[in-house]
C-alpha positions in Angstrom: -31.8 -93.5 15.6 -30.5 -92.6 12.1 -27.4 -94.7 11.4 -24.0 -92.7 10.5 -22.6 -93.5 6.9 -19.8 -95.8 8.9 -22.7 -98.0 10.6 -24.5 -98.4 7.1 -21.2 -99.4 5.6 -20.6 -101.8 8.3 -24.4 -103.5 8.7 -24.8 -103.6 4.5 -21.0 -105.4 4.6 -22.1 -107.5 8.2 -25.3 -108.4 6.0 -23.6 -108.8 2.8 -20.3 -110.9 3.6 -19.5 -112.6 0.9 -20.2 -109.6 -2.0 -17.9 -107.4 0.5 -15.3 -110.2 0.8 -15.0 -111.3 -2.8 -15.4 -107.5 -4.0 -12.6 -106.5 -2.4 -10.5 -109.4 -3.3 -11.3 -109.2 -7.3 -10.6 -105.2 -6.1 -7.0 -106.0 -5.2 -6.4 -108.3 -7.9 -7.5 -106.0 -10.5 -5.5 -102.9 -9.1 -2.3 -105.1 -9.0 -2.8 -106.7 -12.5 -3.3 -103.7 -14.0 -0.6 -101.9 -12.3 2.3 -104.6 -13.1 0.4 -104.3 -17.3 0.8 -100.3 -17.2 4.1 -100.2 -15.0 5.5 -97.8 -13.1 6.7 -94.2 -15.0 9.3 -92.8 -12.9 10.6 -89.1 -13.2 13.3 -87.8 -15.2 16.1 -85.7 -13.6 14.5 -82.5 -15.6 11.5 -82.8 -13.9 12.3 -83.1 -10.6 14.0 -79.7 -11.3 12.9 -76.4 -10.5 14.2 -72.8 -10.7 16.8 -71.7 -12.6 18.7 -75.2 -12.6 14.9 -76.5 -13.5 14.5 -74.0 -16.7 18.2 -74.9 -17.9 17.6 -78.7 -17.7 14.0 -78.2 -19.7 15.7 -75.9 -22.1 18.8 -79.0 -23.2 15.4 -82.1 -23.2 13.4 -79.4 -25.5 16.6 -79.0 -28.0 17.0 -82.8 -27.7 21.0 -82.7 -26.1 20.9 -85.9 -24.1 24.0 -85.6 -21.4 25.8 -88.6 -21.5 25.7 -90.3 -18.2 29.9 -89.4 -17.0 31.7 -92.2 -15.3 35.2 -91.1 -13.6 37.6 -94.0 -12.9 40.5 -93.2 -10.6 43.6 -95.4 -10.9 46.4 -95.0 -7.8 49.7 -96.0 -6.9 52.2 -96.1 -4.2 54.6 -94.0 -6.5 54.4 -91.6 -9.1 53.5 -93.2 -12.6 52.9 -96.3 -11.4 49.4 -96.7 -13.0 50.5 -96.2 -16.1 50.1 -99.8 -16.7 46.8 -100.5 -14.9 45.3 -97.7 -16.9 46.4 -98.9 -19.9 44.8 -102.6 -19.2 41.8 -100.9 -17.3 41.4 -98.5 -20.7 41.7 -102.0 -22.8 38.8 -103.9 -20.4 36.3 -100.9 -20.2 36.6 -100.6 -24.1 35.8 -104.1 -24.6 32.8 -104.3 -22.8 31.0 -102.1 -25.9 29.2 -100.0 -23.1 31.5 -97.0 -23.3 32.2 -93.5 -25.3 34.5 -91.0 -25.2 37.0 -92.3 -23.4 39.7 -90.0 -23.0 43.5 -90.4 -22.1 44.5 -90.6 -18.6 45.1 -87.5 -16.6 47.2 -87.1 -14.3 46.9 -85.8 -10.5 49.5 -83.1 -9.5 51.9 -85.5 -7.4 51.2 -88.3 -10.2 50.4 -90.9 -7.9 47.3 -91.0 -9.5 45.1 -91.3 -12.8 41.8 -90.1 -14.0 40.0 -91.9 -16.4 36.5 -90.2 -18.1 34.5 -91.8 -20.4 30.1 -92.0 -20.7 28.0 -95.0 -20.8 26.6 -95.7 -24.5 22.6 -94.9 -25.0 20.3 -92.4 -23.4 21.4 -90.9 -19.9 18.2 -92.4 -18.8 18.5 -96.2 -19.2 22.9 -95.9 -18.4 22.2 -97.6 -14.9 20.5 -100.3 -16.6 23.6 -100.9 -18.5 26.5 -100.0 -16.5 26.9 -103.4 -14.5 29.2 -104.9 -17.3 31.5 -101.6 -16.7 31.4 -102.2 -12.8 32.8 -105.4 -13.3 35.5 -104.4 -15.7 36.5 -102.1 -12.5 36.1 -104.1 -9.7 38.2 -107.0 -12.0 40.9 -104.4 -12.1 40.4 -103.3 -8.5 41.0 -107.0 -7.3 44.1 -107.0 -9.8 46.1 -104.0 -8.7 45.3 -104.8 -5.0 48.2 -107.3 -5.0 50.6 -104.8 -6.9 49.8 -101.9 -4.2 47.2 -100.2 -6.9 43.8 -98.7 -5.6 41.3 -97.8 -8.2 37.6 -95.9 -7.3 35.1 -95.0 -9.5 32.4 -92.5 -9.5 29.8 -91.4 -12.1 26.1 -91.0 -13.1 25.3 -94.4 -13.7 26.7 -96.1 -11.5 25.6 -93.6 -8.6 21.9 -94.2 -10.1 22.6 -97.8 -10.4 23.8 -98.1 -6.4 20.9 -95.6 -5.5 18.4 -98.1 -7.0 19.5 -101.2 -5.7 19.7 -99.7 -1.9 16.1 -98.7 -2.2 15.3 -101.7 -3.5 17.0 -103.8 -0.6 16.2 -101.2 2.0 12.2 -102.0 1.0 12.2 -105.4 1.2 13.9 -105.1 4.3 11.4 -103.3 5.3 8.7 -105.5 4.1 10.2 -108.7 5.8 10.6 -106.9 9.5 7.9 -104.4 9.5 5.5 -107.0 8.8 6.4 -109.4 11.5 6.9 -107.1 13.7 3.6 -106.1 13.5 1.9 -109.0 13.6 3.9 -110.2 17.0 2.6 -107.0 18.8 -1.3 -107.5 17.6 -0.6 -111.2 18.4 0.6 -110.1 22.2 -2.3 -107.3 21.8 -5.4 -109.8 21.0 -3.6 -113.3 22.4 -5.2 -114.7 19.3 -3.5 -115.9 15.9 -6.8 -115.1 13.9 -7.3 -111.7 15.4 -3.8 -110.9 14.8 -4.0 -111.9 11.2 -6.8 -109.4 10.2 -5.5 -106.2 10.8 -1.8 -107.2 8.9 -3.9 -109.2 5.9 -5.9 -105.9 5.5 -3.0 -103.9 5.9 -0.9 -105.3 3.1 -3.9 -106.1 0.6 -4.4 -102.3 1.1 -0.7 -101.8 -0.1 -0.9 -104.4 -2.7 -3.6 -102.5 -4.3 -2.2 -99.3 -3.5 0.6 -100.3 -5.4 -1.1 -101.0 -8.6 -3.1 -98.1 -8.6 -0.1 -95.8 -7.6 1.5 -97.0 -10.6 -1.3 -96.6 -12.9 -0.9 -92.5 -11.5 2.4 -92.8 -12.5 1.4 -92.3 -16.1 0.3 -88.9 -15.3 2.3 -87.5 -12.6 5.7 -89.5 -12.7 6.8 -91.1 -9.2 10.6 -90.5 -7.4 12.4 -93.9 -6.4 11.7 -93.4 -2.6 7.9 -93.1 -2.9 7.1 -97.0 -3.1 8.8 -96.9 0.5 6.7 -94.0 1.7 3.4 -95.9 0.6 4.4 -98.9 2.3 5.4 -97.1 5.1 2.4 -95.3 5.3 0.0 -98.0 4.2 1.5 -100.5 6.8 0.9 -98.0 9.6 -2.3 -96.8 9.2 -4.1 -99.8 7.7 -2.7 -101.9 10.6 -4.2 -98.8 12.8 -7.7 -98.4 11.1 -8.3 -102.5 11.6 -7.0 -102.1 15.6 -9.2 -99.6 16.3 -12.3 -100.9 14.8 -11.8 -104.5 16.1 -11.2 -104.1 19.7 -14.3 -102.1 20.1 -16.2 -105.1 18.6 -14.4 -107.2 21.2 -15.0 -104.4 24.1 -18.5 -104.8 23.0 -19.2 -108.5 23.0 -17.2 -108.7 26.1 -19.7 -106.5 27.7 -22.8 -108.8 27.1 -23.4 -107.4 23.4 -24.9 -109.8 21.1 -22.8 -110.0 17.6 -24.9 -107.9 15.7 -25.2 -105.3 18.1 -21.3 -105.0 18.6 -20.7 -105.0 15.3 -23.0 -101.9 15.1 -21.4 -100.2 17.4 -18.1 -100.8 16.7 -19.0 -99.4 13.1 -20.8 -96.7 14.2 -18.4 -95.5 16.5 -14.5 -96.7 15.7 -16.1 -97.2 12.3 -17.2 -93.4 12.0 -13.8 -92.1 13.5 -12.2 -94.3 11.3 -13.9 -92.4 8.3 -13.0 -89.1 10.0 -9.5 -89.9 10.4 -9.0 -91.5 7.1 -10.4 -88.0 5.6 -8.2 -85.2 7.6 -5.3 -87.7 6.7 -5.7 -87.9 3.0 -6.6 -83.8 2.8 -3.5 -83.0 5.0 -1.7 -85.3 2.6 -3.5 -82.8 -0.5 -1.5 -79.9 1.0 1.7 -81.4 -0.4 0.3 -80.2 -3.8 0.7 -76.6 -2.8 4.3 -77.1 -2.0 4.9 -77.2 -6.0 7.4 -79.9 -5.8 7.0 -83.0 -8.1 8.2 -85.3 -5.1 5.6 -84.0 -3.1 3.3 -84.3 -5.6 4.0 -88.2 -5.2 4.3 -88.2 -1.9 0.8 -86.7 -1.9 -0.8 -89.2 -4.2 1.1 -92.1 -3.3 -0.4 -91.5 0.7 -4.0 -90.4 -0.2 -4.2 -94.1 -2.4 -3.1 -95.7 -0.1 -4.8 -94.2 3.3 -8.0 -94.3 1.1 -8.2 -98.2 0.2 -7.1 -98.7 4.1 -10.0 -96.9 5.0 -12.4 -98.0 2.4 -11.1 -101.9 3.7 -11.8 -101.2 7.3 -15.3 -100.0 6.9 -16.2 -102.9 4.9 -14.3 -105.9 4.2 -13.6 -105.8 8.4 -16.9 -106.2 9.8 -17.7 -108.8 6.7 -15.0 -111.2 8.4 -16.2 -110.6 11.6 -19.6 -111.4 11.3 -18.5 -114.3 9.3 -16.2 -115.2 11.5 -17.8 -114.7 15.1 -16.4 -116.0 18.0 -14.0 -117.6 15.8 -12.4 -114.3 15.1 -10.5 -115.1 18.4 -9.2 -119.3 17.2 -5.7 -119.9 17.7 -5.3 -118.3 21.0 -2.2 -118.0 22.9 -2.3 -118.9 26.7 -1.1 -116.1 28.7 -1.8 -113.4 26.3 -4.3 -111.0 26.9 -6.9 -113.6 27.4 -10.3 -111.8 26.1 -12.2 -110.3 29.3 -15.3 -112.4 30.4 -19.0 -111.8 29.0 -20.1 -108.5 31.4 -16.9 -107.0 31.6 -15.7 -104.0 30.1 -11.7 -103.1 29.2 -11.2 -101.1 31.9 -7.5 -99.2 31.4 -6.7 -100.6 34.9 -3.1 -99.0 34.0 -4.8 -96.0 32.5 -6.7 -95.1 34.9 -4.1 -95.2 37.4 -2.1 -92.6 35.3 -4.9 -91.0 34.5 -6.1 -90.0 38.3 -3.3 -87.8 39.1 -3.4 -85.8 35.7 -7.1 -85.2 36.7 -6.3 -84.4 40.3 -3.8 -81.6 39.1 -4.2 -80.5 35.4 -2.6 -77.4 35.8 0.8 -78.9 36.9 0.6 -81.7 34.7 -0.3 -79.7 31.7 2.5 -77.4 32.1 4.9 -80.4 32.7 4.1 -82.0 29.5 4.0 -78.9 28.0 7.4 -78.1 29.5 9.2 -81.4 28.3 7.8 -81.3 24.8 9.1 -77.7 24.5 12.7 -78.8 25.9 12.4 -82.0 23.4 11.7 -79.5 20.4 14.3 -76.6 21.7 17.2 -78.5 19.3 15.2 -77.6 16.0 15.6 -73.8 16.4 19.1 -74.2 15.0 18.0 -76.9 12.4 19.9 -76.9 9.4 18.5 -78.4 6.0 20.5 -79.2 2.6 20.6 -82.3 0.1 22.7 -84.7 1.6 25.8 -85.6 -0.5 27.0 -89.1 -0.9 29.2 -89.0 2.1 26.5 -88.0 4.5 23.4 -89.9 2.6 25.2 -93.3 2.5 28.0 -93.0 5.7 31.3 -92.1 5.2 32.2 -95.6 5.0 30.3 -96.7 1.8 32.1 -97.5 -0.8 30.4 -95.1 -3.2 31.3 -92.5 -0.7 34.6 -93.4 -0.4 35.4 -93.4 -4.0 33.7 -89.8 -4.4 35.8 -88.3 -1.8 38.7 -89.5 -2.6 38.2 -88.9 -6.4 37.1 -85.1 -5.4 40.2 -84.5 -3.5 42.6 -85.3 -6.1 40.6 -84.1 -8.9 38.2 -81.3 -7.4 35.0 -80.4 -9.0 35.4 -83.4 -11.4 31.8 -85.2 -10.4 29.8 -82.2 -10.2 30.6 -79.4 -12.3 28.0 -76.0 -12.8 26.3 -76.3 -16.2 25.9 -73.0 -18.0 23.0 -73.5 -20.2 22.5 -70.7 -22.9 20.1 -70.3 -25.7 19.4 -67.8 -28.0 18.0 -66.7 -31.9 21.3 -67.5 -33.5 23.7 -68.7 -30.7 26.6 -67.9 -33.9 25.6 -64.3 -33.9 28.6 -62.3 -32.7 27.3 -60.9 -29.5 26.6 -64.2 -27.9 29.5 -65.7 -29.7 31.9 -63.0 -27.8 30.0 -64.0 -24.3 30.3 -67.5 -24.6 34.0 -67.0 -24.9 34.2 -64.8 -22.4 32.6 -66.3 -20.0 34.4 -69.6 -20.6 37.9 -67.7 -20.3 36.2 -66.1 -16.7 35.5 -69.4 -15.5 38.7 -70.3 -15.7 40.8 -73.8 -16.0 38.6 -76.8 -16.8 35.8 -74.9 -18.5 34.5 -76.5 -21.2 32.2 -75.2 -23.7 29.8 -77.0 -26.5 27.7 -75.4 -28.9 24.8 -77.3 -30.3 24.3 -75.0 -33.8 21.3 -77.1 -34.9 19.4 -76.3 -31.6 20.9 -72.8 -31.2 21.8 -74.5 -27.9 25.8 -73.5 -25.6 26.7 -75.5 -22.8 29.6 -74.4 -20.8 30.8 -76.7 -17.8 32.6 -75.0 -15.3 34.2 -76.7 -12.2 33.8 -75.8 -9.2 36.2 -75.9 -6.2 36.3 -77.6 -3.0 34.5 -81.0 -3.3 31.4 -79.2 -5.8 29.1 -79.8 -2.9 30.5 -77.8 0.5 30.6 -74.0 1.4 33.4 -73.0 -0.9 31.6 -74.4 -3.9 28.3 -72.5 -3.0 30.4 -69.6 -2.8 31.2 -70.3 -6.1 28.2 -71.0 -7.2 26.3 -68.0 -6.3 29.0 -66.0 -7.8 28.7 -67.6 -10.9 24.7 -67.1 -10.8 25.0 -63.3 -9.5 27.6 -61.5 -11.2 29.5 -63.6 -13.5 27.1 -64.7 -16.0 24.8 -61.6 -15.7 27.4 -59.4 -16.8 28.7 -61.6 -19.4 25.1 -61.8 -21.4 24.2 -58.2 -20.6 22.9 -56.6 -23.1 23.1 -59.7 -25.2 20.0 -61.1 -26.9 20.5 -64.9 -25.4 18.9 -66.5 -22.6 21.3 -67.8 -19.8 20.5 -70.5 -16.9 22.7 -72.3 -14.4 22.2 -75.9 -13.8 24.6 -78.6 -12.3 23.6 -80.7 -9.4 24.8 -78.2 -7.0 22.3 -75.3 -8.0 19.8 -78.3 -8.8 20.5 -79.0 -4.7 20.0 -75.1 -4.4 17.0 -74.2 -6.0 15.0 -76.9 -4.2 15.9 -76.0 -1.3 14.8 -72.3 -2.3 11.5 -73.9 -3.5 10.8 -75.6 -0.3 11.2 -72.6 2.2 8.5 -71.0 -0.3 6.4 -73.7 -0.5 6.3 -74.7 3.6 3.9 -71.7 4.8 1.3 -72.3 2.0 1.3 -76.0 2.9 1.1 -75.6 6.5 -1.5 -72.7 6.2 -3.8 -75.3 4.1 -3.2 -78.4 6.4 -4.2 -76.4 9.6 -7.1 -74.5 7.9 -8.4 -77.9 6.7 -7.2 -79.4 10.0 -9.2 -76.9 12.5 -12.3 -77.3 9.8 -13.0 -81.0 10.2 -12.4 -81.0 13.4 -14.8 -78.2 13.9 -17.3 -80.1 11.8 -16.8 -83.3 13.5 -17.1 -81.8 17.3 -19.0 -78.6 16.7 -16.4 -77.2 18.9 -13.9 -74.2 18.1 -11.8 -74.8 21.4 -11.7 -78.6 20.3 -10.2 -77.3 16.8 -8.0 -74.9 18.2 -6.5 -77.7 20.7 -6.0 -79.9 17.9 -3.8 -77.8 16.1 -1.8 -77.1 19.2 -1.2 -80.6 20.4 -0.5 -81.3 16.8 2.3 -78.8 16.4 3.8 -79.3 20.0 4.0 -83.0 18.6 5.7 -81.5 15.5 8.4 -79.6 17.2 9.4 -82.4 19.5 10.0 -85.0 16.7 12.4 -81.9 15.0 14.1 -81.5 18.3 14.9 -85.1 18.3 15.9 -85.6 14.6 17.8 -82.3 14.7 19.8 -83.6 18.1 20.4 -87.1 16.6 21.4 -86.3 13.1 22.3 -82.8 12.8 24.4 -83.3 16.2 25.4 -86.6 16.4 23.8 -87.5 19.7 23.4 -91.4 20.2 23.7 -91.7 16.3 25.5 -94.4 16.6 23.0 -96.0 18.4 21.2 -96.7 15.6 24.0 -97.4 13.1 23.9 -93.9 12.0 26.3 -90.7 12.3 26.6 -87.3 12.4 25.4 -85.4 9.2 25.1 -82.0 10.4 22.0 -80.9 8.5 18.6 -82.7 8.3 17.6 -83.4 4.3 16.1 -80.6 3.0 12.4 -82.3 2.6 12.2 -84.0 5.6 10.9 -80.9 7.6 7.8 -80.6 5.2 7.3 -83.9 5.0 7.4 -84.8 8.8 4.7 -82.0 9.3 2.3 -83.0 6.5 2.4 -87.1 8.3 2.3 -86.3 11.4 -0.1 -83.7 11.0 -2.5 -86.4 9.4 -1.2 -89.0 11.9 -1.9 -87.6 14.7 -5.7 -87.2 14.0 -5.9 -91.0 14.1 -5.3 -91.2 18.3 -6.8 -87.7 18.4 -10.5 -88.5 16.5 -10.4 -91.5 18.2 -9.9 -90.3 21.7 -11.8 -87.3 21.3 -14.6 -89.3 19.6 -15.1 -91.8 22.7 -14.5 -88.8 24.9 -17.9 -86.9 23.3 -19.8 -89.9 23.0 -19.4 -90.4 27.1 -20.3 -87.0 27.1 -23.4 -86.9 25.4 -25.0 -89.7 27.5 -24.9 -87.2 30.3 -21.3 -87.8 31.7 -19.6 -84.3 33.0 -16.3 -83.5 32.3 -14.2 -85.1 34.0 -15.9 -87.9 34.1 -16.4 -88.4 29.8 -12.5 -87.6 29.9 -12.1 -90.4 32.5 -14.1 -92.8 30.2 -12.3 -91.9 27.1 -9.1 -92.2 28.0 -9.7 -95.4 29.3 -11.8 -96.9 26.9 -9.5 -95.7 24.5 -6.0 -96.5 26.2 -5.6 -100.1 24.9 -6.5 -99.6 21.5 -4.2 -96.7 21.2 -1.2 -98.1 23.2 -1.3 -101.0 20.4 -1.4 -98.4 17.7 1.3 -96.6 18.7 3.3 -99.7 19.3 2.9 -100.6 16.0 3.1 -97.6 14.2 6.7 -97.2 16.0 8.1 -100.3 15.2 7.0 -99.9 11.8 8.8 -96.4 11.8 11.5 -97.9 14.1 12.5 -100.4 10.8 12.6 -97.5 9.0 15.2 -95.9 11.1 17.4 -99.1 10.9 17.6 -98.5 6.9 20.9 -97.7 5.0 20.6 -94.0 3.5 20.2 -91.2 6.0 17.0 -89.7 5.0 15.3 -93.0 5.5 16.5 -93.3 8.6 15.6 -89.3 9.4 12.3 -90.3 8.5 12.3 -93.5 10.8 13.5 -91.9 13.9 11.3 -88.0 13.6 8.1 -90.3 12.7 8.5 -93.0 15.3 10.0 -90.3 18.1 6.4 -88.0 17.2 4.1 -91.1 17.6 5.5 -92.4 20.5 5.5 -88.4 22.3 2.2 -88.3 20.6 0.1 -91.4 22.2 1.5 -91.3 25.7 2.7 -87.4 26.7 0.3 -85.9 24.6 -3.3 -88.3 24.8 -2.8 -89.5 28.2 -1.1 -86.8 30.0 -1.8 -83.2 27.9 -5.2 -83.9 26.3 -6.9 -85.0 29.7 -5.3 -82.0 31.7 -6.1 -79.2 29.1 -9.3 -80.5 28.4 -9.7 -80.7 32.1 -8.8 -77.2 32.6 -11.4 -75.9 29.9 -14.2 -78.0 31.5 -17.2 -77.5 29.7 -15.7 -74.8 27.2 -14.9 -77.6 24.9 -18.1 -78.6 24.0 -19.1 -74.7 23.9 -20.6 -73.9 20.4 -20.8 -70.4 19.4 -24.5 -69.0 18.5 -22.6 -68.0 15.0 -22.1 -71.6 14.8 -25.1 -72.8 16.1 -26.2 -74.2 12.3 -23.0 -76.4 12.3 -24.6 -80.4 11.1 -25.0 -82.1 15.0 -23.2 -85.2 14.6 -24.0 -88.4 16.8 -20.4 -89.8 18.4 -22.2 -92.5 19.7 -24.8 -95.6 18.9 -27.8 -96.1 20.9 -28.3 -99.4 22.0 -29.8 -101.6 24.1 -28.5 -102.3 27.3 -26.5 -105.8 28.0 -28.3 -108.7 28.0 -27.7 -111.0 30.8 -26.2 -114.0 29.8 -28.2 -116.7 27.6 -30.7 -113.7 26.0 -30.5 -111.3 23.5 -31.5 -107.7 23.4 -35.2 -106.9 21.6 -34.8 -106.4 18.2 -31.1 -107.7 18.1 -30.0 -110.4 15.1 -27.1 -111.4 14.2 -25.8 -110.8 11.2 -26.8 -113.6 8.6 
């Protein structure tokens, strides 16, 4: 029988153990060397943008106006004026540092109890976080100071923000890193019983990310990379590389325990896990590819960063996997732990004892049990229909107990619209011309007190900054906002020869929100086009397809249910060291889709895939379902467990959209192996019967694709099959 491109892989690298081995080793430490010699190129706040806010930022980089990274410095007291003094030697210390400009004169609040003080960080906007520590100290030196005396002082600003932001990721990753990885290897350790068998799937796994790493930052160059997207590849990379390994590995084990020979396991496992492997690996990394469509530069990264690395995982499993294990043998299962999941006796087959048990009464009554599942999934998802999505502010990103979040609230209710004012951004032929010199003025006089404008002649380049009330971020201020956008600065420039755009992080916030609603229904058109096509390919079956899509999305709308009711409503947020937000982040929605859409096919191609192949050696039914399920329950079961611990760390994390991410992803795998593959994917399929395999005479010149391996029966103990070698 013609081997399948996943059995050659597997037999050449079985055959060839040492080239595979030391190939993908000099692999890894080439993609990693290179990567730290290039470095990473990260994006710039102007291209992040898009819209309106995105075409006002582009026009102020073309002219060259750098804005200064702001820094705002609140100074209170117990009575009014009594900062004056703390200003003064807080002005004096921020001075000496040599890191500031333009620091201006206190201002004071209305009840002057308290002090404003607004300067920038010296050098470009772009490298102020690098250089803003020696001004933190200066602050927190006078913070310690005025304690004793009753003063207070908070500060707030670009750099510092930035500078926070990054060092969160930063310890929120190698957080991360130091559970996730653990974690993982204590459930493979309980899954196998074996410290060597354990080790492989985790040392594959993270030589996957190391490389994926290095390459990720060589694509950097070309399409820059947000902070965050490290943690998504590691995330991803972790999970499905730990996955890819599992899968492939207890089917060599299932195999040998069965009275296989070593070659002839290893065959199968690659011809079979090995060949769903490849299948999975490929939906994953095109649904990832629908993230282009969504015209987002963060999704851009998110795209490339998870194609790299769900691509090397892949490529490692099919290749460097069965290298160890024919090198390895029966010493694949060394270090064994008494009591763990001892490794079945030669003859035996995994069963699914526990399987099977839940398995009979789903096959017994699929219609009750496929309307149950169907039932609860629905109720899990009902939540999301009043899903609300926005860019989290500080307060609701970080907790309303950080200290960053603390300062900025505090700062915005003395001094509203300070942080985060709307940035009128107008160019035109000869911005002194007396048209657009008569708008600018106007316009600044309608905005009202606190508008500033600031006209760069050499660039024919007006800025006008124009506060906005409230804290800049809530209702009041998008009120604002779109009043500025829609009427104010329309009819101030009509009829004037000058182009006019509104910026500011608020309409920043705005328009990509705006872009994301456009961008979801392309994206999620493409993924299930793409989606139903490989499947249809894979199974030459259009009910199979169709199913997939369905499972997939009821999967989809449980884990919005649950983020929406946990985050958006606050129920058992505290559970998890979280709180209410009352919105989800604006991305997560897409995001969530596009990963679970492409995790999902892992348990799916993999179930489905042992499913068809009982089928096709002449099983009905009921009977292949039975098998697959069961063959398959183990193997999945550790997956999952993995996959939600991994996500579960996630969840733990300190900004909210990490922990969104942790608690949709984990809550959608966990639904997704047990409701869905053991209880909705038997009964449905049940219920269809022998529509499933049912291909159309339209389709009828679809590629017939071999799910299975043929083999020689078991050997009985002491003999080999005919024709059967080891590998060498």
């Amino acid at each position: 029988m013609r081997q399948n491109l996943a059995a050659r892989l597997g037999v050449w690298s079985a055959h060839h153990r040492r080239t595979a081995v030391l190939g993908w080793l000099v692999f890894v430490v080439l993609a990693t060397v290179l990567g730290g010699a290039f470095g990473t190129v990260t994006a710039s706040d102007e291209e992040m943008g898009v819209g309106d806010s995105g075409r006002a930022a582009e026009i102020l980089k073309e002219a060259g106006i750098d804005e200064p990274a702001g820094e705002l410095v609140m100074v209170s007291a117990r009575t009014p004026g009594g900062w004056r003094e703390a200003a003064a030697d807080l002005s004096k210390a921020l001075t000496a540092t040599g890191d500031v400009r333009g620091l201006q004169a206190p201002l004071p609040s209305e009840d002057g109890r308290d002090a404003l003080l607004r300067f920038a960080v010296k050098g470009p906007s772009d490298e102020a976080a690098d250089r803003v520590q020696p001004v933190l100290d200066a602050v927190a030196a006078a913070g310690e100071k005025g304690a004793a005396h009753g003063i207070a002082v908070h500060q707030f600003g670009d750099a510092s923000s930035e500078k926070h932001l990054s060092d969160l990721l930063a310890d929120d990753l190698r957080k991360a890193e130091f559970t996730a990885v653990p974690l993982a290897l204590g459930i493979l350790l309980i899954a196998f019983g074996a410290v060597v068998a354990a080790l492989l799937p985790v040392g594959l796994a993270l030589t996957a990310c190391v490389a994926a790493f290095g390459l990720l930052s060589l694509a950097s160059h070309q399409l820059h990379l947000f902070e965050t997207t490290y943690s998504v590849m590691f995330l991803m990379g972790l999970a499905v590389g730990v996955d890819y390994c599992l899968f492939y590995l207890r089917r060599e084990r299932d195999e040998r325990a069965a009275g296989r020979d070593a070659g002839t396991a290893l065959r199968i496992a690659a011809a079979t896990s090995g060949r769903a492997v490849l299948v999975s690996g490929l939906t994953v990394m095109v649904a990832m590819a629908g993230m282009f469509l969504s015209g987002l530069l963060l999704f851009k990264g998110f795209a490339v960063a998870t194609i790299l690395v769900v691509c090397v995982a892949m490529a490692g499993s099919v290749t460097v996997l069965p290298a160890l294990l024919a090198g390895l043998g029966d010493r694949v299962d060394a270090g064994r732990l008494p009591f763990l999941n001892r490794r079945p006796k030669k003859g035996t087959r995994r069963g699914g004892g526990i399987a099977g048990t839940l398995l009979r009464p789903v096959l017994a009554r699929p219609k009750v049990f496929a309307v149950g599942a169907t039932v609860l999934l629905l109720a899990l998802a009902a939540p999301a229909l009043g899903m609300k999505t926005e860019q989290l502010g500080l307060e609701k990103q970080f907790g309303s107990d950080a200290p960053l979040s603390v300062s900025y609230k505090k700062i915005t209710e003395k001094f509203p619209g300070g942080p985060s004012p709307a940035l009128v951004v107008v160019t035109a032929d000869d911005i002194d011309a007396r048209p657009v010199r008569d708008a600018l003025t106007a316009l600044t006089r309608r905005a009202g007190d606190g508008a500033e404008l600031t006209v760069h002649r050499a660039a024919d380049v007006a800025e006008i900054a124009v506060p906005l009330p409230g804290d800049g971020t809530d209702a009041e201020a998008r009120k604002a906002l779109g009043e500025l956008r829609d009427e104010t600065v329309p009819a101030a420039f009509r009829g004037v020869a000058a182009e006019a755009r509104v910026g500011g992080d608020l309409a920043s916030s705005e328009d990509f929100g705006d872009q994301l609603a456009r961008g979801i229904v392309p994206v999620f058109a493409f993924i299930a086009a793409v989606t139903f096509l490989l499947m249809l390919l894979s199974f030459r079956s259009v009910v199979i397809a169709a199913t997939s899509i369905v499972l997939n999305l009821l999967s989809v709308g449980a884990a919005y249910g649950v983020m929406t009711a946990v985050f958006q409503h606050g129920w058992g947020a505290e559970l998890i060291g979280s709180e209410k937000a009352g919105a989800i982040e604006n991305w997560m929605p897409l995001f969530v889709l596009v990963v679970l859409f492409g995790l999902s096919m892992d348990y799916h191609v993999f179930v489905v895939s042992r499913i068809r192949e009982a089928r096709d050696r002449g099983l009905d039914n009921r009977a292949a379902i039975r098998e697959g399920i069961t063959r398959t329950a183990g193997a999945v079961t550790g997956a999952a467990v993995i996959m939600v611990a991994v996500f579960a760390v996630f969840g733990t994390l300190s900004m909210q959209d990490m922990q969104q991410m942790g608690v949709g992803l984990g809550v959608a795998v966990l639904l997704d192996a047990t409701v869905v593959r053991m209880v909705l994917l038997p009964s449905v399929m049940a219920l269809l019967g022998e529509r499933n395999w049912h291909t159309p005479r339209a389709l009828s010149w679809l590629p017939k694709v071999a799910h299975g391996e043929e083999s020689p029966p078991a050997a009985p103990a002491g003999r080999h099959p005919a024709g059967a070698h080891a590998p060498h």
